[in-house]
C-alpha positions as a printed Julia matrix, in Angstrom:
161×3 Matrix{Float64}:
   1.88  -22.85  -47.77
   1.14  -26.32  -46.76
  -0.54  -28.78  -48.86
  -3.24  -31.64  -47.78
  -3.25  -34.82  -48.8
  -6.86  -35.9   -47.64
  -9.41  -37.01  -49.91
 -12.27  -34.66  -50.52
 -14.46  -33.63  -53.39
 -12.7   -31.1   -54.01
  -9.81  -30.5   -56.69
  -7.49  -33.97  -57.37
  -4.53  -33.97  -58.95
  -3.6   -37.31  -61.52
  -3.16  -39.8   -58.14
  -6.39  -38.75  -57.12
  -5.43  -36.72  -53.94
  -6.55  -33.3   -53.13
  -4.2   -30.47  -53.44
  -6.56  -27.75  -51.93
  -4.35  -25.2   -49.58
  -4.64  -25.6   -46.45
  -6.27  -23.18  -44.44
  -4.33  -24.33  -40.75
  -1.41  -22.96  -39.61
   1.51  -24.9   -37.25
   2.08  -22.77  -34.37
   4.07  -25.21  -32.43
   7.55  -23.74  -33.82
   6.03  -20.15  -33.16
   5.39  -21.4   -29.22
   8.89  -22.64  -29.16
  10.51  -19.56  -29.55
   8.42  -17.66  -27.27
   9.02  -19.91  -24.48
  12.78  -19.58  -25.08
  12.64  -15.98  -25.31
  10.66  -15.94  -22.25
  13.5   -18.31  -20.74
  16.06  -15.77  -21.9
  13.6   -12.56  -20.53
  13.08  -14.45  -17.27
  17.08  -15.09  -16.37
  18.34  -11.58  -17.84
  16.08   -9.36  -15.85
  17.32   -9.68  -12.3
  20.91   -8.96  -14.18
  19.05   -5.48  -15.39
  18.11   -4.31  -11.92
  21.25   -4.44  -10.42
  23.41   -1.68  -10.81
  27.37   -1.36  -11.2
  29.37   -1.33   -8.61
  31.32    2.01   -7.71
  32.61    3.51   -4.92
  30.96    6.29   -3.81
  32.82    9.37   -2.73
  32.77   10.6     1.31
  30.97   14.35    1.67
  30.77   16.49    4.64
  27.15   17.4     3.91
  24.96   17.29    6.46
  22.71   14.17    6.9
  19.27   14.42    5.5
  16.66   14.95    9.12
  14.43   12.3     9.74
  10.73   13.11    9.76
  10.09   14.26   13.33
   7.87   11.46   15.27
   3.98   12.57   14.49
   2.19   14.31   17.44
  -0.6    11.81   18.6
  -4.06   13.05   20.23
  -5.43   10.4    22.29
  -9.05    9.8    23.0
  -9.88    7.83   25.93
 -13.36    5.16   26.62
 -15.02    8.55   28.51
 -14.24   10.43   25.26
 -11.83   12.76   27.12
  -8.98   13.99   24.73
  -5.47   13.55   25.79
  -1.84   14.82   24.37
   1.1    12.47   25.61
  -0.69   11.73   28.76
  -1.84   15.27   29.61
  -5.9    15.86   29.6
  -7.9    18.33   28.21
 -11.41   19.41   27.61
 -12.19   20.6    24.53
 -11.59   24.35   25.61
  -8.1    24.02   26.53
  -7.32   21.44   23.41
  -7.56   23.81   20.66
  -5.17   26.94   22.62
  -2.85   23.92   23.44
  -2.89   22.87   19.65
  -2.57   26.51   18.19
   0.41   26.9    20.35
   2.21   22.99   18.99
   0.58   24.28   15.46
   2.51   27.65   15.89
   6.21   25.7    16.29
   5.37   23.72   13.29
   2.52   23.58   10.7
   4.13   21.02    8.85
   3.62   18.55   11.49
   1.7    15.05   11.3
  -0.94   14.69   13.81
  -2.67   11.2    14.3
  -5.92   10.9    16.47
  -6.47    7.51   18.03
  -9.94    7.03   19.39
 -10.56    4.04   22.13
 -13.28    1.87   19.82
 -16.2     2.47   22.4
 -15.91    6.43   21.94
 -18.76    7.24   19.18
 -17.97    8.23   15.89
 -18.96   11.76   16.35
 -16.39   12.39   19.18
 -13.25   11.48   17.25
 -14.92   13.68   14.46
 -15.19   16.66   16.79
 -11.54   15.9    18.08
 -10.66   15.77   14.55
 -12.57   19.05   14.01
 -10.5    20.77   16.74
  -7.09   20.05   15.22
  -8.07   20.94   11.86
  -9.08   23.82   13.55
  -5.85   24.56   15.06
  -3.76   24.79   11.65
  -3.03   21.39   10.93
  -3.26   19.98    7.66
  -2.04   16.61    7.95
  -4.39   14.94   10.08
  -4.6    10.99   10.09
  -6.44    8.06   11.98
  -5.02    5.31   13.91
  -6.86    1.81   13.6
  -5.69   -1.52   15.0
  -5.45   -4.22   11.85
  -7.31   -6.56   12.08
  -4.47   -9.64   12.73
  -1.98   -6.85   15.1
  -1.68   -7.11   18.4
  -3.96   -5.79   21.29
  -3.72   -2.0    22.33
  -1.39   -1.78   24.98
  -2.92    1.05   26.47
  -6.21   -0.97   27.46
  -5.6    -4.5    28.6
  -8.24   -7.06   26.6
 -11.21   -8.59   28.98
 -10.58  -11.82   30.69
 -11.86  -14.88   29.4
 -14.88  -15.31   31.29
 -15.15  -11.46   31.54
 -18.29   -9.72   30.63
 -17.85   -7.23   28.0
């Protein structure tokens, strides 16, 4: 324990100073070493995330599939749903979808709705493939920053909109 030599009216030894404890404690040598571990922490972890080196053995196994390419219902600006460029009505969507949903119930369908067709409509769409037998069922949205649709061409400049 450290002791103080400042005058207070507290205990005094024979010269008069005061030997009181102190009641502070010198953390600079306890910051020390954590920076240097931190140092030491900071260079050895990129050494733990790389593995050894081996050489892996050749297998005739077949390769694992890639994910087929998701099925994508389209709906146009007149609210008119489409499946790779074929148009339906809403009658002849859901026999059309049974029969895709039939091949493979497994498969990812993504709805992309042209941003003047109501809310309701792409909900209905929606609806419909649900309805069919699908179970993984997903929105597409342009971000906000990505480039424009190339299915509809933006406005001119001086276009009215």
């Amino acid at each position: 324990m450290a002791m103080s030599s400042i005058r207070s009216g507290g205990d005094e030894d024979e010269d008069g100073l005061d030997t009181a404890p102190m009641s502070e404690i010198n953390v600079t040598p306890m910051v020390d070493v954590m920076l240097v571990l931190l140092i030491i922490f900071m260079v050895a972890a990129p050494l733990m995330t790389t593995g050894v080196p081996v050489q892996l053995p050749k297998t005739a196994a077949a390769k694992v599939g890639q994910a087929k390419k998701p099925l994508e219902v389209t709906i146009d600006k007149d609210g008119q749903p489409s499946i790779a460029k074929e148009i339906f009505t809403p009658e002849t969507l859901t026999p059309r979808l049974r029969e895709i949903a039939a091949e493979d119930p497994s498969q990812v369908v993504l709805v992309r709705g042209d941003r003047d067709v109501p809310y309701g409509r792409i909900m209905e769409v929606m609806g419909l493939v649900g309805q069919a037998g699908f179970s993984k069922v997903s929105l597409i949205a342009q971000s906000p920053g990505g480039p424009a649709p190339s299915a509809a061409p933006a406005p001119a400049a001086g276009a009215p909109r």
